[in-house]
C-alpha distance (Angstrom), angle and dihedral (degrees) to the residues before:
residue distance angle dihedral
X1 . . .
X2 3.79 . .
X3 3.82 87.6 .
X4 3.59 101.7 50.5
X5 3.64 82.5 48.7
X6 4.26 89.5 50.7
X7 3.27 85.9 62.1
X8 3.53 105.2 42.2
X9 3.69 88.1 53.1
X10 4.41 92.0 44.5
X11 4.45 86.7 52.5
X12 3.24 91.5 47.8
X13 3.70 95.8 48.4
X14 3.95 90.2 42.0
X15 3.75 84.3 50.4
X16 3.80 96.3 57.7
X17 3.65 95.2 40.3
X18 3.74 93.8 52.5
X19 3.83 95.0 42.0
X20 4.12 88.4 50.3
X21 4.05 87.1 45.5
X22 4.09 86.7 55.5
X23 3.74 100.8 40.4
X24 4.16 90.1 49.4
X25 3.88 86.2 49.7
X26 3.33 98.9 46.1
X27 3.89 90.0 46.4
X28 3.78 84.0 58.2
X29 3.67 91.6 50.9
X30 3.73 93.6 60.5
X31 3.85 124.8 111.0
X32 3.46 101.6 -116.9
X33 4.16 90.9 40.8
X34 4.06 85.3 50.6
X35 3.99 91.3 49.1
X36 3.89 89.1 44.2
X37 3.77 91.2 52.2
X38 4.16 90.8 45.2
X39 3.60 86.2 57.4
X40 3.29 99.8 52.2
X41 3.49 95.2 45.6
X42 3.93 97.1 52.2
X43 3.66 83.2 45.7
X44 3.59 90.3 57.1
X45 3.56 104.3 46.6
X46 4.24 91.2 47.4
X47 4.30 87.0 62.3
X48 3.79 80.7 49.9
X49 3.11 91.8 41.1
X50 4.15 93.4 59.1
X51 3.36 91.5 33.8
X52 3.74 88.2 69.2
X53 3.99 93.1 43.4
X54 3.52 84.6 53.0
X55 4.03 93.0 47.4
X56 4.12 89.4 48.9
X57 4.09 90.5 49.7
X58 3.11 96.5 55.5
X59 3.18 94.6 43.5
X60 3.76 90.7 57.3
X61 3.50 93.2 52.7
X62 3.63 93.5 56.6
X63 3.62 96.8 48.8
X64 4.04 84.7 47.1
X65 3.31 86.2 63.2
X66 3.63 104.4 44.1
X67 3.53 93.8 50.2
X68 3.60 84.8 39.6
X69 3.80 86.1 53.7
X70 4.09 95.6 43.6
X71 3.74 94.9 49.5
X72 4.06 88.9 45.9
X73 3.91 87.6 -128.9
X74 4.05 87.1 139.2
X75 3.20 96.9 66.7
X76 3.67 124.9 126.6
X77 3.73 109.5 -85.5
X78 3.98 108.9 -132.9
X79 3.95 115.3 -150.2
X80 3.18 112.6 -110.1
X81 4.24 109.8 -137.8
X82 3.69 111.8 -116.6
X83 3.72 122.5 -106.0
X84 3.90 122.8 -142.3
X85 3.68 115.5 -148.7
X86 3.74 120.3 173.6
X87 3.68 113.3 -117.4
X88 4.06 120.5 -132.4
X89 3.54 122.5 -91.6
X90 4.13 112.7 -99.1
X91 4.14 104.9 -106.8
X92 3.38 111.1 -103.8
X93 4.04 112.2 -120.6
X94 3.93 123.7 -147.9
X95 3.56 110.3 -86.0
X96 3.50 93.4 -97.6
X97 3.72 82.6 78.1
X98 4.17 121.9 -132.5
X99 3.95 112.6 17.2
X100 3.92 109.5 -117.1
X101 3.66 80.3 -124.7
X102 3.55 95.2 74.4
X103 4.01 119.8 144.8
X104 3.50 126.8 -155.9
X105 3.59 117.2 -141.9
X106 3.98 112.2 -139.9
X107 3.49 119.8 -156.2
X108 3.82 117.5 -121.2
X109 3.65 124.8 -108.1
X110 3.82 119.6 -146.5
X111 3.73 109.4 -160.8
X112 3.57 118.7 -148.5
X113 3.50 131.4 -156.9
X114 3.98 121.3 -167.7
X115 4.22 93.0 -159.2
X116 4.00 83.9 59.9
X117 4.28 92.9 70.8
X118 3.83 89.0 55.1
């Protein structure tokens, strides 16, 4: 008698478990559960997302400054004392004024494209 009740007692116990273990799956499994869980989840991975942006600028600015530090580019800038030099006297034209065979001079452009170092 005791073990048929055992038993009885065990299934039923199995029974519950299993049916609680189905309904909190399938609870998970619903649309608005699944959207939920998305969210959180993109959510998630954008603070770990920063948090590694934030990791990499710092780092940056640390090896700035160590390379900064080896090349001795922070270094205290001295002023340097300002020279006078006397500027040349404009040429005087005919008194006509400007010759009609005036050039201008244009100033050279150097392109540069970045694809042409690689």
């Amino acid at each position: 008698m005791f073990r048929r009740t055992f038993w009885f007692t065990a299934g039923a116990a199995a029974g519950v478990w299993a049916t609680t273990k189905v309904n909190r799956k399938l609870k998970q499994l619903t649309p608005e559960s699944l959207a939920a869980q998305a969210a959180n989840k993109a959510l998630e991975t954008g603070h770990r997302l920063k948090d590694f942006a934030l990791d990499v600028r710092a780092g940056m600015v640390q090896r700035e400054a160590e390379l900064e530090e080896a090349l001795g580019l922070d270094a205290p800038v001295e002023p340097v004392p300002a020279q006078t030099r006397e500027l040349p006297e404009p040429r005087r034209r005919g008194a006509l004024g400007p010759s009609s065979h005036q050039t201008t001079h244009a100033i050279p452009t150097i392109t540069y494209n970045r694809n042409e170092d690689h």
